[in-house]
PyMOL Python script that loads the backbone (N, CA, C, O; Angstrom):
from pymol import cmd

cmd.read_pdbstr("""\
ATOM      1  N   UNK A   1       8.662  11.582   1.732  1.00  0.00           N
ATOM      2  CA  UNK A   1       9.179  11.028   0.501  1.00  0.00           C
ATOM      3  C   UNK A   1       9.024  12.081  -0.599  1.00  0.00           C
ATOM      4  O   UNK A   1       7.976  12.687  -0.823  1.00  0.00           O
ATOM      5  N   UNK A   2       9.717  12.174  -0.999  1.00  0.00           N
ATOM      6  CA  UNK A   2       9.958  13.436  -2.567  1.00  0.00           C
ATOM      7  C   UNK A   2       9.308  12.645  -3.555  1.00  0.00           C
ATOM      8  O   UNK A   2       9.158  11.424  -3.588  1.00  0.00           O
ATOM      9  N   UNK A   3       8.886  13.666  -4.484  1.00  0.00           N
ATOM     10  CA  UNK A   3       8.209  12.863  -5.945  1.00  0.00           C
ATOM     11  C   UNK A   3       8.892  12.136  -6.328  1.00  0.00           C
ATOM     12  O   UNK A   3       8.480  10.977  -6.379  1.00  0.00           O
ATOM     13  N   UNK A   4      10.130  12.401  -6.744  1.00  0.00           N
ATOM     14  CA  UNK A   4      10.546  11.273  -7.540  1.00  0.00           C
ATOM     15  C   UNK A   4      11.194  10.237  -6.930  1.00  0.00           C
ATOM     16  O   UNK A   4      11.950   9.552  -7.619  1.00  0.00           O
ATOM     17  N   UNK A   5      11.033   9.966  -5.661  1.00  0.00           N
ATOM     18  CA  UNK A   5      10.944   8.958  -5.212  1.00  0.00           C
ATOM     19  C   UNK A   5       9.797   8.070  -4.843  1.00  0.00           C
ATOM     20  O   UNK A   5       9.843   6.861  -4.620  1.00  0.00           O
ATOM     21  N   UNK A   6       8.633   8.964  -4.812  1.00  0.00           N
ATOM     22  CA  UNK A   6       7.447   7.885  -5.155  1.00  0.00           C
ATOM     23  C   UNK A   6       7.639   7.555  -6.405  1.00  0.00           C
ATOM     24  O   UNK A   6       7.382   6.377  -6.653  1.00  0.00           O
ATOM     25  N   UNK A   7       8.076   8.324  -7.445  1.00  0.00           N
ATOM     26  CA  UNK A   7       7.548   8.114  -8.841  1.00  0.00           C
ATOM     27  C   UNK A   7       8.605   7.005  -9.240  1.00  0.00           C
ATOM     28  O   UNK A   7       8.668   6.245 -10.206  1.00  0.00           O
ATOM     29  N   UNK A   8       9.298   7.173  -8.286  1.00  0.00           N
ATOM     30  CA  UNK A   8      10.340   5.635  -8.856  1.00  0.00           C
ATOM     31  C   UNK A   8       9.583   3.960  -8.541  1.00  0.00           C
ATOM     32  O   UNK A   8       9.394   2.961  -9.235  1.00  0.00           O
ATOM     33  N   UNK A   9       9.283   4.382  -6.974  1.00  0.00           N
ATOM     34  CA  UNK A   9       8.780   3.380  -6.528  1.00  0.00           C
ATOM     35  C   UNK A   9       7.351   2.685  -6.926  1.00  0.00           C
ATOM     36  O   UNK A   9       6.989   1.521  -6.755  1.00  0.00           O
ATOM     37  N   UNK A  10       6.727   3.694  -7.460  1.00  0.00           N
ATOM     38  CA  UNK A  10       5.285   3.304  -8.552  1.00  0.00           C
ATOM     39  C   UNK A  10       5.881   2.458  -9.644  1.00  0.00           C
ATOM     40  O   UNK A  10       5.295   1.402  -9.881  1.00  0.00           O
ATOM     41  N   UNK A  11       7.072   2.785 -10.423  1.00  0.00           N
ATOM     42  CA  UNK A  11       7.402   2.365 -11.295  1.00  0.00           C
ATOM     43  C   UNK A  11       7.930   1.192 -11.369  1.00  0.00           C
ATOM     44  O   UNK A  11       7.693   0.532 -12.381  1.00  0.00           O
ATOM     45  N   UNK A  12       9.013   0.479 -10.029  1.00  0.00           N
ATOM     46  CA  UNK A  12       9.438  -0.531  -9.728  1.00  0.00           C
ATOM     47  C   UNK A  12       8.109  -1.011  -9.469  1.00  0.00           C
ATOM     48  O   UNK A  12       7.754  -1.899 -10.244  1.00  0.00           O
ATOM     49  N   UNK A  13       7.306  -0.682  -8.624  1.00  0.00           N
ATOM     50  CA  UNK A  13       6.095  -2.004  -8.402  1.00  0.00           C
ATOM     51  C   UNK A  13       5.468  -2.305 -10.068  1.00  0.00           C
ATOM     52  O   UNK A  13       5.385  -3.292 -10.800  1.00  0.00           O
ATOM     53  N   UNK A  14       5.328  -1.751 -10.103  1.00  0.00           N
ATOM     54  CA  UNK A  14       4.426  -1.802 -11.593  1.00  0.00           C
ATOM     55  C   UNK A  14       5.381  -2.911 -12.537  1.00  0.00           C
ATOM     56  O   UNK A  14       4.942  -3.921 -13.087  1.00  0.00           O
ATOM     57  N   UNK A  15       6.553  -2.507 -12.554  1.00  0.00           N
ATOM     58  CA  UNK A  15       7.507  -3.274 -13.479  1.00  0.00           C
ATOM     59  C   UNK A  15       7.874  -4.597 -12.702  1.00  0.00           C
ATOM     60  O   UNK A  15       8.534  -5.316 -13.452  1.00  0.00           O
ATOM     61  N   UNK A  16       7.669  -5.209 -11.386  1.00  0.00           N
ATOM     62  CA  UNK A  16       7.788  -6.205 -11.101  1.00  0.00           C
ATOM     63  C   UNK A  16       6.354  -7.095 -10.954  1.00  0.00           C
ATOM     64  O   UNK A  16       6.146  -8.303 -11.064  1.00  0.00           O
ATOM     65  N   UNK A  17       5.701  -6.260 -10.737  1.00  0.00           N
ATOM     66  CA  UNK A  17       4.077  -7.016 -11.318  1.00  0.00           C
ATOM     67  C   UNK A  17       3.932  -7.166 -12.526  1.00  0.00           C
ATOM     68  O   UNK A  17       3.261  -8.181 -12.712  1.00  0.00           O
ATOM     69  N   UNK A  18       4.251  -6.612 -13.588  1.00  0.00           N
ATOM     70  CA  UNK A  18       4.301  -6.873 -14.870  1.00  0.00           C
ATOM     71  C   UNK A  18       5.218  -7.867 -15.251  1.00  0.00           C
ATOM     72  O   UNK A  18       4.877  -8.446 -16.282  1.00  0.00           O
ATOM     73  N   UNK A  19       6.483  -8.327 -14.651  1.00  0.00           N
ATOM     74  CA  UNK A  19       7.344  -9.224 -14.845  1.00  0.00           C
ATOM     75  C   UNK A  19       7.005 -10.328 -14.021  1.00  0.00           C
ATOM     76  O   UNK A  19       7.539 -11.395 -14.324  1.00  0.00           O
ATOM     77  N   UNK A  20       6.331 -10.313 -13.165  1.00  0.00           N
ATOM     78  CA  UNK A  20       5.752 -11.664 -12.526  1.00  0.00           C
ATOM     79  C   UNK A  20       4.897 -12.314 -14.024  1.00  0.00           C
ATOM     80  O   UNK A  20       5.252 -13.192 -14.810  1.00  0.00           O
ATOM     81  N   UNK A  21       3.560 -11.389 -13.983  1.00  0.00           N
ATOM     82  CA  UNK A  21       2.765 -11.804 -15.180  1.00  0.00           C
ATOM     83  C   UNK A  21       3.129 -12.576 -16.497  1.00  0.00           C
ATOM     84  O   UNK A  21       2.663 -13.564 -17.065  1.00  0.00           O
ATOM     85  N   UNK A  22       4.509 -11.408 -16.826  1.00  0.00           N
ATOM     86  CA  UNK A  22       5.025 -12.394 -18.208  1.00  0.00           C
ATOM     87  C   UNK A  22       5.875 -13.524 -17.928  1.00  0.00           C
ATOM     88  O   UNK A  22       6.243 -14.237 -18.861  1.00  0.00           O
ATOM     89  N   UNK A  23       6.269 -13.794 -16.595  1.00  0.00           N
ATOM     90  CA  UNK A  23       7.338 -14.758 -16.283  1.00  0.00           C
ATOM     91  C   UNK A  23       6.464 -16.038 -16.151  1.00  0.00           C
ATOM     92  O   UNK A  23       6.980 -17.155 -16.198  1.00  0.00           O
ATOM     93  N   UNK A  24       5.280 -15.871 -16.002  1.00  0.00           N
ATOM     94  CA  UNK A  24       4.219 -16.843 -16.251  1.00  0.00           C
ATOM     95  C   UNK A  24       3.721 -17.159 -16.959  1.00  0.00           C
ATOM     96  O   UNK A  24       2.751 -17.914 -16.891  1.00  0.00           O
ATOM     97  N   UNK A  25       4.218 -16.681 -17.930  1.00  0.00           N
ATOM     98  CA  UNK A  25       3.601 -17.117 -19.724  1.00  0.00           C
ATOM     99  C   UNK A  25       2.183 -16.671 -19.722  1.00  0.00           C
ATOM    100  O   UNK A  25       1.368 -17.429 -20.248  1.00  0.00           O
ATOM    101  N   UNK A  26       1.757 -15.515 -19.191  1.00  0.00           N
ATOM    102  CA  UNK A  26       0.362 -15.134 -19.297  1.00  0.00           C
ATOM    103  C   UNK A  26       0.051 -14.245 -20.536  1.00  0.00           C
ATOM    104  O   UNK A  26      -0.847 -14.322 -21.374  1.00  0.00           O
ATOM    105  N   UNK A  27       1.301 -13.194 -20.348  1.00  0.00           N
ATOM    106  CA  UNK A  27       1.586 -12.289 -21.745  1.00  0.00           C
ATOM    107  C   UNK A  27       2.591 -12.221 -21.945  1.00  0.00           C
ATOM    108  O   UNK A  27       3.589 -12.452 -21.263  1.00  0.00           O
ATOM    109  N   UNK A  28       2.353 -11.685 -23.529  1.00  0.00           N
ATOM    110  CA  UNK A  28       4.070 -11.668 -23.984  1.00  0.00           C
ATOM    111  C   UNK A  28       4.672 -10.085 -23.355  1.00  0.00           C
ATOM    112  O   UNK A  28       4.188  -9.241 -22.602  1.00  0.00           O
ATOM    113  N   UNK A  29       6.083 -10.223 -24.169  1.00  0.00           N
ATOM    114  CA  UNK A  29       6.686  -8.697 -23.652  1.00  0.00           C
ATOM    115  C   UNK A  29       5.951  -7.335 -24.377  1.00  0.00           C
ATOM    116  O   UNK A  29       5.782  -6.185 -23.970  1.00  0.00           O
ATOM    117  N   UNK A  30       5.550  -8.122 -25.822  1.00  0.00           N
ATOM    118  CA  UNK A  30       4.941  -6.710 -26.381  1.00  0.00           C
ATOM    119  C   UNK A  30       3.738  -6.196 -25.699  1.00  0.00           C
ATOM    120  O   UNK A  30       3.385  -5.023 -25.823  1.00  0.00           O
ATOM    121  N   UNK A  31       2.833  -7.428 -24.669  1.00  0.00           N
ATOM    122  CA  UNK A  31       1.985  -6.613 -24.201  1.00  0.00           C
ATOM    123  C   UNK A  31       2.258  -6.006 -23.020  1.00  0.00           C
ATOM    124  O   UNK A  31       1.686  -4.975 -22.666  1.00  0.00           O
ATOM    125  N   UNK A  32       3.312  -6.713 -22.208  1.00  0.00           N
ATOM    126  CA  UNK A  32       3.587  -5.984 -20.943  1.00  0.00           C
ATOM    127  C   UNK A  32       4.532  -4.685 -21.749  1.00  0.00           C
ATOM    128  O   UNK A  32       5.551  -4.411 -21.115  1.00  0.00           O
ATOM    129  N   UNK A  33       4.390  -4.098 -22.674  1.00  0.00           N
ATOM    130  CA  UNK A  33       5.149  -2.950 -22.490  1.00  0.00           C
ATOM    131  C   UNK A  33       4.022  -1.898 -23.452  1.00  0.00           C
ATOM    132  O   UNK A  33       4.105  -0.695 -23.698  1.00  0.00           O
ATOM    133  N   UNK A  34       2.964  -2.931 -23.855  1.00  0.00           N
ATOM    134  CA  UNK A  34       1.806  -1.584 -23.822  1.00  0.00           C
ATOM    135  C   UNK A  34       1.075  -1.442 -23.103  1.00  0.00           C
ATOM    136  O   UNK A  34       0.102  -0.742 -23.386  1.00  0.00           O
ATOM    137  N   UNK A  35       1.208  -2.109 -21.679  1.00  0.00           N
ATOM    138  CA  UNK A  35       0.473  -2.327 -20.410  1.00  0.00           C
ATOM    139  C   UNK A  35       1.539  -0.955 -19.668  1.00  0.00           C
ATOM    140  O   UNK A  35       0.830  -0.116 -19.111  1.00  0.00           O
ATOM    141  N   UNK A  36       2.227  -0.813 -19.637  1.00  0.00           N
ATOM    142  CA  UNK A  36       3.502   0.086 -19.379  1.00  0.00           C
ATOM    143  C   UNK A  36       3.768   1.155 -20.173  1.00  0.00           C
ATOM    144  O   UNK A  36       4.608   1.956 -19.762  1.00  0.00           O
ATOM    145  N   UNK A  37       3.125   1.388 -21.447  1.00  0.00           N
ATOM    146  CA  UNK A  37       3.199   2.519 -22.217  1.00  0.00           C
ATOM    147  C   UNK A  37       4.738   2.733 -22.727  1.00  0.00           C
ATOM    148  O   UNK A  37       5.248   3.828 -22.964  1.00  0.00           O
ATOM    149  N   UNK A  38       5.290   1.623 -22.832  1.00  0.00           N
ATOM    150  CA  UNK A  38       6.965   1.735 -22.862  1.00  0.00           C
ATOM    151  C   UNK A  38       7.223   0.777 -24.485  1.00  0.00           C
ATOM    152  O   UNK A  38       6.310  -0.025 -24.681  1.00  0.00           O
ATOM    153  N   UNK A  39       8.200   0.794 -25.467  1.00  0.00           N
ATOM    154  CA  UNK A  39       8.466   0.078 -26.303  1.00  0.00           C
ATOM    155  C   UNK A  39       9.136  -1.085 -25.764  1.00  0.00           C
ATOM    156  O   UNK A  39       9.840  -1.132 -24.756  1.00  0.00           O
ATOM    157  N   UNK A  40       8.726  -2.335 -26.833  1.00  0.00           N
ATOM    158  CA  UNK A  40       9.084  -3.734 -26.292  1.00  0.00           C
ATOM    159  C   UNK A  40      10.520  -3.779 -26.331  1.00  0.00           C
ATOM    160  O   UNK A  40      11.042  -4.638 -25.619  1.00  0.00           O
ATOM    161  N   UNK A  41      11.330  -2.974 -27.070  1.00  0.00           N
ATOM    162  CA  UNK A  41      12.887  -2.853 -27.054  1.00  0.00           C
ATOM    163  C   UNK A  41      13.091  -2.296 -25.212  1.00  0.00           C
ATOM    164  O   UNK A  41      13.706  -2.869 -24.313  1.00  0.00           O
ATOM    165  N   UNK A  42      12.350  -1.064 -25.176  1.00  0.00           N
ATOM    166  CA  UNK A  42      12.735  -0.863 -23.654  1.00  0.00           C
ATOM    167  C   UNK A  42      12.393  -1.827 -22.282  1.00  0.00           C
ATOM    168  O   UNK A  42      13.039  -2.040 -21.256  1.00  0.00           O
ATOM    169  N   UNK A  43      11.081  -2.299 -22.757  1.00  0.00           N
ATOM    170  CA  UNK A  43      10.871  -3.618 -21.567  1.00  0.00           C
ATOM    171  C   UNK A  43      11.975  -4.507 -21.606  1.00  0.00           C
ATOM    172  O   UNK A  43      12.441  -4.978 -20.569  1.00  0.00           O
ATOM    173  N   UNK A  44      12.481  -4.802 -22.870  1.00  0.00           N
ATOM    174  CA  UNK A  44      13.547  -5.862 -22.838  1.00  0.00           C
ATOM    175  C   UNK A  44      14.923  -5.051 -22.468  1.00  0.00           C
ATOM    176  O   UNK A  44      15.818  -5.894 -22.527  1.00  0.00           O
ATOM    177  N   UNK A  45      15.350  -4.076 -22.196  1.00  0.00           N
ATOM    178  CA  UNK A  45      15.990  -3.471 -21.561  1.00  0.00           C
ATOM    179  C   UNK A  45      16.234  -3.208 -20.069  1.00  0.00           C
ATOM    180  O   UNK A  45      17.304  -3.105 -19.470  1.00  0.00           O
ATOM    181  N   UNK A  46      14.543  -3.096 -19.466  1.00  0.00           N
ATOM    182  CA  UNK A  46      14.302  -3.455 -17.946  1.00  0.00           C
ATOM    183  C   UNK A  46      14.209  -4.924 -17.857  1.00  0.00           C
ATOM    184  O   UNK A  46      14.292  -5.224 -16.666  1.00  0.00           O
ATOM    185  N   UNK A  47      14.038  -6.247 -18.796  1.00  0.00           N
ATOM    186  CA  UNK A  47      14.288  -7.184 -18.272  1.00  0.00           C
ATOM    187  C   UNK A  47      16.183  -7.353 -17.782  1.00  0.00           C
ATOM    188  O   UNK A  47      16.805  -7.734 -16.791  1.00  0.00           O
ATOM    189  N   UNK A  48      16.481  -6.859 -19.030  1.00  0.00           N
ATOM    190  CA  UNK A  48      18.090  -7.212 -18.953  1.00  0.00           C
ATOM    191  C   UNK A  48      18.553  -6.478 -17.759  1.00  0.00           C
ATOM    192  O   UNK A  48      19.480  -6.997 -17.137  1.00  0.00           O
ATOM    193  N   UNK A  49      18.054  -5.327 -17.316  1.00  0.00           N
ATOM    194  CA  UNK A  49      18.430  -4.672 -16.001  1.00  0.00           C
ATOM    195  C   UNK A  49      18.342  -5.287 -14.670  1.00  0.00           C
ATOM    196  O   UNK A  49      19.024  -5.119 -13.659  1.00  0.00           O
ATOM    197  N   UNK A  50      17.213  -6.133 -14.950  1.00  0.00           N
ATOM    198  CA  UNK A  50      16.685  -6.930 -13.450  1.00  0.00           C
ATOM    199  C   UNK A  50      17.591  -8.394 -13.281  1.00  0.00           C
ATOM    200  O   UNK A  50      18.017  -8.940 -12.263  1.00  0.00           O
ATOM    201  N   UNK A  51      17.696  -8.802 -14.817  1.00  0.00           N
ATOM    202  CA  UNK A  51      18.553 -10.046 -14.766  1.00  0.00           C
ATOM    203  C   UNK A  51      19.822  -9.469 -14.263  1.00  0.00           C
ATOM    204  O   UNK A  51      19.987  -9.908 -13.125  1.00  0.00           O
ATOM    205  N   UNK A  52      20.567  -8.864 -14.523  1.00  0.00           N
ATOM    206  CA  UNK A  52      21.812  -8.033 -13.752  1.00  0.00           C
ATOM    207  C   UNK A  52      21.887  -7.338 -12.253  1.00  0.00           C
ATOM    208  O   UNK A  52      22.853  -7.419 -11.494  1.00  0.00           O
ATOM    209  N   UNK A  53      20.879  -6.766 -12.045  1.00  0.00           N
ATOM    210  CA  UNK A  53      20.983  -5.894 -10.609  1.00  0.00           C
ATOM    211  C   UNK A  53      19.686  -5.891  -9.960  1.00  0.00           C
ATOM    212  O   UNK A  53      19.329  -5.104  -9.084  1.00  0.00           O
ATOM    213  N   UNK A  54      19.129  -6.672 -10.376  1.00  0.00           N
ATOM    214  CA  UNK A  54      17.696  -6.937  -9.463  1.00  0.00           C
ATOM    215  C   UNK A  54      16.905  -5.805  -9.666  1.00  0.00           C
ATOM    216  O   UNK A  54      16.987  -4.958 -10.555  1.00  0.00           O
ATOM    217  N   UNK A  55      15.830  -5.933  -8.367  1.00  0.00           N
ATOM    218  CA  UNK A  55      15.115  -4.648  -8.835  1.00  0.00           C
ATOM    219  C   UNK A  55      15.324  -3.153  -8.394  1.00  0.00           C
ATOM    220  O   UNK A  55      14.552  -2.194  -8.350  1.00  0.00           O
ATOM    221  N   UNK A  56      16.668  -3.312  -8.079  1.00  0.00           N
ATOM    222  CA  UNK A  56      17.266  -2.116  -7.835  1.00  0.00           C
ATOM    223  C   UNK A  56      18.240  -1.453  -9.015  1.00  0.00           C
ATOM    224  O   UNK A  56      18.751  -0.348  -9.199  1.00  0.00           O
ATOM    225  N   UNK A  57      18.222  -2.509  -9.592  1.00  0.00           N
ATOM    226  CA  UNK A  57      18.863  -2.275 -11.537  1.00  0.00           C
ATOM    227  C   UNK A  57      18.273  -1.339 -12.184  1.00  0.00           C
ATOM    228  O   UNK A  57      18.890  -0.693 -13.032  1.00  0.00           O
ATOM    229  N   UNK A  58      16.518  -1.018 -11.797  1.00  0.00           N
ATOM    230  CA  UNK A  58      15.290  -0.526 -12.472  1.00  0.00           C
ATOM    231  C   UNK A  58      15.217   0.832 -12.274  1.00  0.00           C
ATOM    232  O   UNK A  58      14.517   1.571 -12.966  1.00  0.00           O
ATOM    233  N   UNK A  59      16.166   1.330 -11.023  1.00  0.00           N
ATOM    234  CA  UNK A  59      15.979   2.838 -10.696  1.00  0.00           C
ATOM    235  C   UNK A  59      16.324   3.877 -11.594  1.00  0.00           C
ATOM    236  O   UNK A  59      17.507   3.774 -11.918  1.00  0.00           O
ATOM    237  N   UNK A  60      15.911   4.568 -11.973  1.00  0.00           N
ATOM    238  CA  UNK A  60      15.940   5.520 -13.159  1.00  0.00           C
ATOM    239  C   UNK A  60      17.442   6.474 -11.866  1.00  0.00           C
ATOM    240  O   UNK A  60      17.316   7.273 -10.938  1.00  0.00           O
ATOM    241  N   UNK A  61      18.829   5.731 -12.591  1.00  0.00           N
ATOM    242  CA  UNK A  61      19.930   6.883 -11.894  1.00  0.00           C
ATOM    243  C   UNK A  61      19.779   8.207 -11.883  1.00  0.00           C
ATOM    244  O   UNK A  61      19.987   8.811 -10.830  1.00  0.00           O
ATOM    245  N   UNK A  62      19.331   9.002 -13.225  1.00  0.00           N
ATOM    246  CA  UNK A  62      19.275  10.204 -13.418  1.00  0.00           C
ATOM    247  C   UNK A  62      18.398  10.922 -12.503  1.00  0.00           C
ATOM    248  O   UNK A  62      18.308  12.146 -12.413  1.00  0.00           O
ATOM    249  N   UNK A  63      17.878  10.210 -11.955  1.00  0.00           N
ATOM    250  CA  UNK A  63      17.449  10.804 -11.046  1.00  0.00           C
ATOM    251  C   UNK A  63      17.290  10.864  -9.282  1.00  0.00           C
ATOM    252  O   UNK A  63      16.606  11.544  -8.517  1.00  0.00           O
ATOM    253  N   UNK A  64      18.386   9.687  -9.095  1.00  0.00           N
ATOM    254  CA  UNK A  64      19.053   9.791  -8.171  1.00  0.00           C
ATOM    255  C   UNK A  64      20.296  10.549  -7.944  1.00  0.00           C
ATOM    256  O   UNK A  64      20.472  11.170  -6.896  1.00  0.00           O
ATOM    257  N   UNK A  65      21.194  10.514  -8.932  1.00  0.00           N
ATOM    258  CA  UNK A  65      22.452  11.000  -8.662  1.00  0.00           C
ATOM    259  C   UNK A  65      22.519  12.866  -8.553  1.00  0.00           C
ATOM    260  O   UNK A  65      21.946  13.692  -9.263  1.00  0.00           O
ATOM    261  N   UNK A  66      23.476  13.077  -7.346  1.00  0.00           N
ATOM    262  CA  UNK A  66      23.578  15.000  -7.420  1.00  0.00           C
ATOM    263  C   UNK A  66      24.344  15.239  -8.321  1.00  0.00           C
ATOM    264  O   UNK A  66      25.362  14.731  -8.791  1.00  0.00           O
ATOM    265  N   UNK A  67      23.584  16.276  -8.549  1.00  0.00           N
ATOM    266  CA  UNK A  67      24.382  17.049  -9.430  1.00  0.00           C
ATOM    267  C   UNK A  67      26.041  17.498  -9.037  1.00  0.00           C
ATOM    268  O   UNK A  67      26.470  17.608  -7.888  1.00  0.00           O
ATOM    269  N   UNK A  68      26.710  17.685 -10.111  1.00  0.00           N
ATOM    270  CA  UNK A  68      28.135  17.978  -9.649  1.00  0.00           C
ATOM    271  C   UNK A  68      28.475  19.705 -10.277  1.00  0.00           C
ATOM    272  O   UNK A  68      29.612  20.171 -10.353  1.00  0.00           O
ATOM    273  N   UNK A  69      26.907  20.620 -10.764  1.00  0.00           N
ATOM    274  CA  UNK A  69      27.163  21.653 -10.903  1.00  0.00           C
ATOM    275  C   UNK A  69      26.442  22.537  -9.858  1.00  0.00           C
ATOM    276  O   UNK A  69      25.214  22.517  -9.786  1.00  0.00           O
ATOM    277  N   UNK A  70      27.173  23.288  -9.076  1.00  0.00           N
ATOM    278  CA  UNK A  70      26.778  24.083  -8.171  1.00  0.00           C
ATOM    279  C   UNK A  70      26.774  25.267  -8.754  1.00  0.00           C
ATOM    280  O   UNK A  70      27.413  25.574  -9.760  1.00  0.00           O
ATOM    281  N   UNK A  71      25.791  26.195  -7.903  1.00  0.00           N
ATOM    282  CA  UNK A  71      26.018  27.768  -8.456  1.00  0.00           C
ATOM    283  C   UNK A  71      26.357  28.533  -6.929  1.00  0.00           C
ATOM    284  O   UNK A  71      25.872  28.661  -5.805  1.00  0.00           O
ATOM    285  N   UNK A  72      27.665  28.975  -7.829  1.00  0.00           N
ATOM    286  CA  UNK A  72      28.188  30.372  -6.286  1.00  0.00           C
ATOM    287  C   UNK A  72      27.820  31.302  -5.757  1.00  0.00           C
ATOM    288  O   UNK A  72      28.082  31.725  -4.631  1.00  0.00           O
ATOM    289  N   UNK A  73      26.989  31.808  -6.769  1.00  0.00           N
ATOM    290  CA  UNK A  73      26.152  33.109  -6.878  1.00  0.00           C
ATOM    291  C   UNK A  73      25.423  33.495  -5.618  1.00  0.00           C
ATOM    292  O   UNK A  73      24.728  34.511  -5.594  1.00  0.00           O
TER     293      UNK A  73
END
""", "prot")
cmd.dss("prot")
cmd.show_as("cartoon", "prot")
cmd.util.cbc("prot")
cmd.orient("prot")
């Protein structure tokens, strides 16, 4: 597995354990996103991602997708 594919997959667990927690009225979003080191605008951004595409909504693309600049050299 490549880094940033652990580093994705740390991140999905983390963000669906954290969304279990608040989906339980345990904490609010502002704390699950200083539990996450992330602003409560962006947690509510990964909520709106998960409500749309599950937790495969959450994958940071930029760093899945190839590049489309090659070098010839």
């Amino acid at each position: 597995m490549r880094p940033t594919e652990l580093l994705q997959e740390i991140r999905k667990m983390r963000l669906e354990e954290s969304f279990s927690i608040w989906t339980k009225r345990r904490i609010t979003q502002e704390e699950v996103a200083r539990m996450l080191n992330v602003s409560a605008r962006t947690y509510r951004r990964n909520v709106d991602c998960y409500h749309n595409n599950g937790f495969d909504g959450l994958l940071d693309k930029r760093l899945t997708q190839v590049s489309s600049h090659t070098s010839s050299r």
